[in-house]
N, C-alpha and C positions, 0 to 999 in steps of 0.2 A: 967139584969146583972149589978151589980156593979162595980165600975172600980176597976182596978186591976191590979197596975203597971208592977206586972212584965209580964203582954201580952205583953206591949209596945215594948219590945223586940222580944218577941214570935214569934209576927204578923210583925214584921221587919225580923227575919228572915228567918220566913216561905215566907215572898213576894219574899222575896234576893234566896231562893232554888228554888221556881217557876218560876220565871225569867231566874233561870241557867240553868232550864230545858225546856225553851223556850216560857214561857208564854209571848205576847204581852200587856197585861191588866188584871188588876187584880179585881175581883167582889165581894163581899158577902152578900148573902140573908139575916143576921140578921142586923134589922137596929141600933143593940145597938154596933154593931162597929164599930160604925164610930168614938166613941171615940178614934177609932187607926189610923184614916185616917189621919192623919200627922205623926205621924212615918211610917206607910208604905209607904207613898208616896214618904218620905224621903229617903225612905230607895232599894227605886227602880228604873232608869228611865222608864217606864211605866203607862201608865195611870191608876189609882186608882180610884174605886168608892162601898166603903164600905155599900153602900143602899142608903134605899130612905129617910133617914132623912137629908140625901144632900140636897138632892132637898127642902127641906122648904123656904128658904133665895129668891130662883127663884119663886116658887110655890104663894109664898106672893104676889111680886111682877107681877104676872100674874095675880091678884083678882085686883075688884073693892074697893076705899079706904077703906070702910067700912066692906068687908065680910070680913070673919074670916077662917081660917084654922083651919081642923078637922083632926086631928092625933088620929090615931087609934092603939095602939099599944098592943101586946103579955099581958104586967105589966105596967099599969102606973106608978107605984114604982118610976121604974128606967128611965123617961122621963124627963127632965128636958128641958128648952130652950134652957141650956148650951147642948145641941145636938143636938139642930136647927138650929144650927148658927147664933142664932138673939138673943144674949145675951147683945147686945149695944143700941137698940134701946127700950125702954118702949114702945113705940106704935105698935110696931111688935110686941112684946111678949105679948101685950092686946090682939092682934090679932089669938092667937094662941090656941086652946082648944084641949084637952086631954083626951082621954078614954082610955081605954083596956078591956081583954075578961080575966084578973085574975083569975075568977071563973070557967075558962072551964076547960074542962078534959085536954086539950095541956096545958094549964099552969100546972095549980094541978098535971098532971100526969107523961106525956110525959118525963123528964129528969129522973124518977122514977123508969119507966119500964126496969127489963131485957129486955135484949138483945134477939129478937125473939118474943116478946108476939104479939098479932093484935096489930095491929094501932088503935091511936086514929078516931073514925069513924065524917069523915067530917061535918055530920050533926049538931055533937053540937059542932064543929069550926063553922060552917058558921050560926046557931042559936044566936051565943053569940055576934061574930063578926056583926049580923046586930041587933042586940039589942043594942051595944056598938055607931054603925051609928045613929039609932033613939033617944037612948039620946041626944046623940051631938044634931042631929037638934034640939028637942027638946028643950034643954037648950040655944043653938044659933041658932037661926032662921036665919042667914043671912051667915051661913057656904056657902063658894061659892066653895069649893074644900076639898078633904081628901088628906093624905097619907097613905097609910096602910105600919106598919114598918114591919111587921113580915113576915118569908119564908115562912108561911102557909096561906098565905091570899091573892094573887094574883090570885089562881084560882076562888075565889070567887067576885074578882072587877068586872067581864063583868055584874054579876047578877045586884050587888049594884050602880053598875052605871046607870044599866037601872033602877030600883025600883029609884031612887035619883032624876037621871037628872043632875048628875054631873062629874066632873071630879077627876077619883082617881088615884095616883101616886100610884106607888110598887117598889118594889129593880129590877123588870124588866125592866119598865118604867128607873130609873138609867143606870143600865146597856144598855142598847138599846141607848141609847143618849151618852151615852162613845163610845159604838162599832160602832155608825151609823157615829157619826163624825174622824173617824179612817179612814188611807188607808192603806190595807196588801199588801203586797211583794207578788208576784205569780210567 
C-alpha cells in the first residue's frame, strides 16, 4: 500500500468512532499501517498497535549484534525502514532484510476478486510465504528472527517456526503484548 494522505484522517477517525463506541485498544492485521500509528494514536486515548512492523525497533534489539532481521512481507514494493522504525540508525537498517510473497495468488488476486468467489487456497500462501523465508536465510545466513507483516500469515508461523528454529513475530504477537500489558474494568 502506498501512503496516502488522506487515510491519515480516515484512520483518525475511524479510531475517534471505535473508541465512542467503547473500544479499549485498537489493532490492525495489515502491517502496512502502521504508517498511521501516529495519527491514530493521536487521535485516541487508547492504546494503539497498528501490527507487527512495530515490533522491529524491539525485535533488533532482542538479536545478537550481528544477526539480521527477516521481514517477510505481502509486497516488498511497499516496505521500506521508514516503517520499521529504524530510519536513524545505518547499522539497524544493514541489519534488516526484506522479502515478500508478490507472486502469490493473495497478492495478484485477492483485492481483484468479486465479492463471494473461493478464497484464495492457503497452500499457495503458505508455498510462497516459506519460499519467501528460505531466500532470506539463504541470502543471510545469520537471520536470528522474522516478522511476518501480513493478516494472512500468522497461521502459518507455528509451521515456520518449527521448520526454522526461530523466532517469528506477527500482528498477533503485537497485539497480545498491547492486550497482555493492559488492565480491564470488571
Amino acid at each position: 500500500m502506498d501512503d496516502e494522505p488522506g487515510l491519515y484522517s480516515a484512520y483518525a477517525e475511524a479510531a475517534r468512532r471505535l473508541v465512542d463506541r467503547g473500544a479499549v485498544a485498537l489493532s490492525s492485521g495489515c502491517g502496512y499501517t502502521v504508517r498511521y500509528q501516529e495519527a491514530i494514536a493521536a487521535a485516541v486515548k487508547v492504546p494503539v498497535a497498528t501490527g507487527s512492523l512495530l515490533l522491529a525497533p524491539t525485535v533488533i534489539r532482542h538479536l545478537p549484534p550481528k544477526a539480521k532481521l527477516g521481514v517477510v512481507v505481502a509486497h516488498e514494493k511497499y516496505v521500506g525502514t521508514d516503517l520499521l522504525g529504524i530510519v536513524r540508525d545505518p547499522e539497524e537498517r544493514a541489519r534488516v532484510a526484506v522479502d515478500g510473497i508478490s507472486c502469490s495468488m493473495l497478492v495478484e488476486s485477492e483485492l481483484k476478486r468479486p465479492t463471494g468467489m473461493a478464497p484464495i487456497p492457503d497452500s499457495d500462501t503458505e508455498r510462497h510465504l516459506t519460499d519467501a523465508v528460505q531466500r532470506l536465510l539463504a541470502d543471510q545466513p545469520h537471520i536470528g528472527a522474522f516478522i511476518f507483516e501480513c493478516t494472512e500469515f500468522p497461521k502459518f508461523a507455528p509451521k515456520l517456526r518449527h521448520v526454522t528454529g526461530l523466532p517469528i513475530y506477527d500482528h498477533i504477537t503485537s497485539w497480545r503484548t498491547m492486550l497482555e500489558a493492559m488492565t480491564f474494568k470488571t
